[in-house]
N, C-alpha and C positions, 0 to 999 in steps of 0.2 A: 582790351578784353582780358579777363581774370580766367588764367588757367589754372581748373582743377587739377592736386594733386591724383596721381591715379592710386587705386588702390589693388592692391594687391590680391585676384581673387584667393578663397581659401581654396587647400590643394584638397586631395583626398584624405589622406594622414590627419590633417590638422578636422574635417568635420570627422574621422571615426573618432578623432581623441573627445572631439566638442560631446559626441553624442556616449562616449562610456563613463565621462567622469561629471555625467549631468547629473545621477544620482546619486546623492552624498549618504544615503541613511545608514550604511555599511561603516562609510568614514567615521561618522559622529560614534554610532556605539565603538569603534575601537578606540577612538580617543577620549573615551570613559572607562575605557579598560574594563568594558561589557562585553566583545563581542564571543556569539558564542558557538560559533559556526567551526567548520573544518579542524577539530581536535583532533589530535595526532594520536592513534591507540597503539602502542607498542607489546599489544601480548592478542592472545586468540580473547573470539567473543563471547563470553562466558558472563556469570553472575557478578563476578568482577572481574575485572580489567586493570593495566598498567596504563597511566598517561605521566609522562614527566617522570619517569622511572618511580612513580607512585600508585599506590592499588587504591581504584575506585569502585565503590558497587556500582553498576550498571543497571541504572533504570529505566536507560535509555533506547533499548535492543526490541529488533522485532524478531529476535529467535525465539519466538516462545515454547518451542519444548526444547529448547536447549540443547540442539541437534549438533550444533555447528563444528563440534569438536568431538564430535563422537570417532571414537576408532576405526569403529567400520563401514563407516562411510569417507573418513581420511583415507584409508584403505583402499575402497573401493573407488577414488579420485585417481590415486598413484596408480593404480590396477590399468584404470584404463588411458592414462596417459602414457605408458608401459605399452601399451597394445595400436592407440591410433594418432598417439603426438600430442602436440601441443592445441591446434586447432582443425579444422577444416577448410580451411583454406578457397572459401566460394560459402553459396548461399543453399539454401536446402531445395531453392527448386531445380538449382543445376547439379553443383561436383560435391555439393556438403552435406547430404544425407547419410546417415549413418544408421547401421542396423539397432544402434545401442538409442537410439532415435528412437523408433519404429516399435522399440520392445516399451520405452518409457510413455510413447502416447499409447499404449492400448492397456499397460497397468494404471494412467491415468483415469483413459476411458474408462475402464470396469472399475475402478473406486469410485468413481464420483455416478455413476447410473448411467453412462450416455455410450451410443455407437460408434465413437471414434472420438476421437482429441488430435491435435496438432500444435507441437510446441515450436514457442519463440525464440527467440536469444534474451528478452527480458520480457518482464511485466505490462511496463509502458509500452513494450511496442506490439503486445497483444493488441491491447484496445486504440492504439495507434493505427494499428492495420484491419482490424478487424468493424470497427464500427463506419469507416466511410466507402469500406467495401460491401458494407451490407445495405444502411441508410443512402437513397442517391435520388434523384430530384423528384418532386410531389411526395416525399416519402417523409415518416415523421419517428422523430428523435424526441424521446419524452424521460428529463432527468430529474432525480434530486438536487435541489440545489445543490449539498453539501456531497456531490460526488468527487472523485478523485482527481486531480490536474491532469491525469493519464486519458480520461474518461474525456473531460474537459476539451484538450487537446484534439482528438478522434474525432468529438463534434465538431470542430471548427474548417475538419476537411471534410464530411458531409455536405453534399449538397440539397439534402435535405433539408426540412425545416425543425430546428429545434426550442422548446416547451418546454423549461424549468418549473417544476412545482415546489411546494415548500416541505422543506425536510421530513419524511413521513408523516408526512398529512394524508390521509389518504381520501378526504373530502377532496382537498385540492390535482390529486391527482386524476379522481374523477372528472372532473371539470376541464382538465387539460384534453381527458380521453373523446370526452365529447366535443370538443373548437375542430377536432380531429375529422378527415372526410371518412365516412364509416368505410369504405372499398380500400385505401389506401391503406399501405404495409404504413406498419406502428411500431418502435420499438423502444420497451420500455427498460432502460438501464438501473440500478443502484448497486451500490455497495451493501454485502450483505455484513459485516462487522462495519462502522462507520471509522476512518482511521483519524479522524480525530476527538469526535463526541464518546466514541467507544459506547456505543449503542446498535441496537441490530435492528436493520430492516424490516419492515413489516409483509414480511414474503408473501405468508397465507393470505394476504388482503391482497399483497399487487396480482398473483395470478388468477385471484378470484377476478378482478376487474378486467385483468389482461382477456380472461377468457369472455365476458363479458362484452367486451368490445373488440374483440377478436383484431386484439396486438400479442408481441411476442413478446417476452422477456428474458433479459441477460442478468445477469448479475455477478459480482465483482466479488468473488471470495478470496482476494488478496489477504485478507486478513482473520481470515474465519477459516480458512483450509488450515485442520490440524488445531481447531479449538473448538469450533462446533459442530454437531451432530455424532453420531456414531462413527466412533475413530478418529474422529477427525474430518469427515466427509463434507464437511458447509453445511453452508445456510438450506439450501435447498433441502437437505437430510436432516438438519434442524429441525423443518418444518414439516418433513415426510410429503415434498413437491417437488421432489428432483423431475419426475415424467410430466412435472409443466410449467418445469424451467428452460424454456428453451436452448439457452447456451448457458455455460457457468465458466468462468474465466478465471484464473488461479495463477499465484506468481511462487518460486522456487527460494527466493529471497527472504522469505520466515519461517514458515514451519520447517519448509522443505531442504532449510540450512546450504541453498548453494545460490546460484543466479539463473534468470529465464522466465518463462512462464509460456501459459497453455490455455486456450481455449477446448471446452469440448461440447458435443453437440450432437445431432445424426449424421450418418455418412453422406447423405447428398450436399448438408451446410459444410462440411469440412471441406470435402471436396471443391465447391465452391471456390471456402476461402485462400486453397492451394494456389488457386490457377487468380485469384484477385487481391489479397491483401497483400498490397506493397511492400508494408514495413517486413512480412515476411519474404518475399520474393527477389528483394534487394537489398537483403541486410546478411551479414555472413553468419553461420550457424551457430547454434550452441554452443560451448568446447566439450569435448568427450571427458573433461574432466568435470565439467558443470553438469552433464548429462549425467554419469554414473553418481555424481553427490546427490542428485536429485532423488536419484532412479534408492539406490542403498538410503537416503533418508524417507521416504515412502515406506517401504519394508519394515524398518523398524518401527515408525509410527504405529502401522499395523498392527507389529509383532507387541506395542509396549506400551494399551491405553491407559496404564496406570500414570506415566507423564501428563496425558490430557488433566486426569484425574489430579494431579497435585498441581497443574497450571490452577484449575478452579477452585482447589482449595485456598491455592493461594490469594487469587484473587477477592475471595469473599471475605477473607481474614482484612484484606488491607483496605478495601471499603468501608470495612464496616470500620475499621480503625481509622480513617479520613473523617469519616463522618462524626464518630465519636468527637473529634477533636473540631469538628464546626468546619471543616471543609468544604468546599462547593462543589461538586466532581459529576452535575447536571444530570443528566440520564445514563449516564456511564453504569453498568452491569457487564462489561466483558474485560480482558486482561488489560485494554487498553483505558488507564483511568484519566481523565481530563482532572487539575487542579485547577479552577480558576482562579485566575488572578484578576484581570480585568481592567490592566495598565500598564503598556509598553513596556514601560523604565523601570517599571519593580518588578514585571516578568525577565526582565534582563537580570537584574539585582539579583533576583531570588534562585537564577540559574548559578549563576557566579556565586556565590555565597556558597551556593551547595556543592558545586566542584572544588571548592578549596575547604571544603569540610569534610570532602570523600563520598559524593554521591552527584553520581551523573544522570541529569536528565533534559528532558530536550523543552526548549522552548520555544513557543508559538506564538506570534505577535504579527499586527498588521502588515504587509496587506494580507496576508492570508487568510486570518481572522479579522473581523471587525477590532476596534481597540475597546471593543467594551464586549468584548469572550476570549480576550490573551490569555494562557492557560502554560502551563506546565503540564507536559504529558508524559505521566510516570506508567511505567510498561512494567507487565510482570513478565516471569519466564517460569518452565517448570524445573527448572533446578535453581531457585531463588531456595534461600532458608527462610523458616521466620523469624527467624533473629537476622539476619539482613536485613527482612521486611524491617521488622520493629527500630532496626538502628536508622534506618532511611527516613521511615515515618517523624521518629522523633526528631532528626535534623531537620526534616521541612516543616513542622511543627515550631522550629525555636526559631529559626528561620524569617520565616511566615508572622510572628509573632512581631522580630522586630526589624520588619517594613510595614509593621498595622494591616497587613494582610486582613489579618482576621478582627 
């Protein structure tokens, strides 16, 4: 009788190693001396930047009014680290609520149109907490494709059902509204700046529809708080539909130059989401220092639309100059420009080329995008010059040229 040798089964160890170093795609771009992830910024975030003790422009930054280093909100960071420490030490439903809290959701609320706000400790985990505590079983979740991984994520704790339409379509969103049981809560999410197309929302059509078929709509001003409407107000004020935008959601982390974000709404939905949205409930709070950056960059915003005013100046200026030069930059009209490229390897290329030529920007390559809309996404800021602009343009112009981009 033939005895098999026995085999060893695998331990634990050896399946987490089998299951982290299954995908290689990380591996292969760094051993092309492509990869372009986790850059090391050894100065504040500004128009340029120090990396490798050398100064790059930065086109990479979602500071768009260029907050991040302002004085008096530096100021008002140390102010209140001075006053309540370093953190909160618990979560905002128990021991971490703070008055400096409480004063930033209600200058929230009254900037954006709505009866109350309640902030996060981040962006993500707004819509983290907030959308599967609102969506929950027969209930319907109805996205843009192209909505945020934040957004994404939030659906998938739903137990709801959720109804991807196609990128501002609004024929197709129609159609989603209708598969929908007319009695059943409806809720319609998008981004109101898109963060990667850098195209906006078509708001005035979703809440004509929303009202229509009597769904609610959220919308995702991560990226549009502090570039559009009056002040800075969003998309909703963009469009003058803040009173039927049901909830508008905002993160601290761009305009607002610190970390966090906020949902706001009327007082019986905030309320609500106090006593239901986990990610709030069991996550520890703001820091008082993130709070007061927030709180003091609001203020100035306010205090200083002529920032807004030279982000858009800027913006048109460098469009129109992509263009000029045969650029593909898709429906993009807001600070955030898409360059496409439209191929992994020479999106990788054409970021490297550019960081060793003095100009940082970010790139986007599959899975995130499909591999035929890889793009380079060049960001403006309001204290960008246009001679930055111009010196940035024409590097990704020579660039661009020789990988046969264009």
């Amino acid at each position: 009788m033939e005895i098999l040798p026995q085999v060893k089964p695998l331990c634990g160890a050896d399946l987490l190693h089998k299951k982290v170093t299954h995908d290689k795609r990380a591996e292969h771009v760094r051993q092309l001396g492509l990869y372009p992830y986790f850059r090391v910024i050894e100065s504040d975030q500004d128009s340029a930047v120090t990396i490798n003790g050398k100064r790059v422009l930065m086109f990479g930054s979602n500071s768009y009014l260029g907050l991040t280093n302002h004085p008096e909100i530096k100021q008002a960071s140390k102010e209140a680290i001075n006053k309540y420490g370093c953190g909160c030490a618990g979560s905002r439903f128990l021991n971490g609520t703070l008055d400096i809290h409480i004063e930033l959701e209600e200058a929230l609320a009254d900037f954006v149109g709505k009866e109350a706000a309640l902030v996060f400790s981040t962006g993500f985990q707004v819509n983290f907490g907030v959308i599967p505590a609102l969506v929950g079983r027969s209930d319907y979740l109805i996205l843009d494709e192209l909505n945020h991984a934040s957004i994404i994520e939030g659906s998938r704790l739903s137990f709801g059902k959720s109804i991807k339409y196609h990128h501002n379509d609004m024929d197709a969103l129609e159609k989603a509204l209708q598969s929908c049981h007319p009695d059943k809560f409806k809720l319609i999410i998008t981004e109101g700046i898109f963060s990667m197309d850098g195209d906006i929302a078509k708001l005035d059509e979703i809440v004509h529809l929303a009202n229509k078929y009597a769904a609610c709509v959220m919308v995702d001003d991560a990226h549009s708080l502090g570039v559009l409407g009056e002040l800075g107000k969003g998309a909703s004020a963009h469009y003058n539909v803040s009173d039927k935008t049901h909830l508008i959601m905002g993160t601290f982390s761009k305009s607002l130059a610190s970390i966090g974000g906020f949902i706001a709404a009327d007082k019986s939905t905030i309320e609500y989401l106090k006593h239901h949205a986990r990610s709030l409930m069991f996550s520890a709070s703001i820091s008082p220092a993130a709070t007061a950056s927030a709180l003091a960059a609001l203020n100035v915003m306010k205090r200083e639309p002529e920032r807004i005013e030279k982000l858009w100046d800027n913006t048109h200026f460098a469009l129109a100059e992509l263009k000029r030069l045969g650029f593909d930059t898709g429906a993009a009209c807001t600070p955030i420009i898409p360059i496409y490229v439209r191929d992994d390897l020479k999106t990788f290329q054409l970021s490297k080329i550019l960081l060793d030529d003095g100009v940082f920007v970010n790139p986007v390559t599959s899975p995130a995008v499909s591999k035929d809309d890889t793009l380079i996404r060049f960001s403006l800021m309001a204290t960008h010059t246009k001679e930055q602009i111009e010196i940035a343009i024409e590097k990704i112009y020579s660039a661009a040229k020789k990988l046969n981009i264009l």
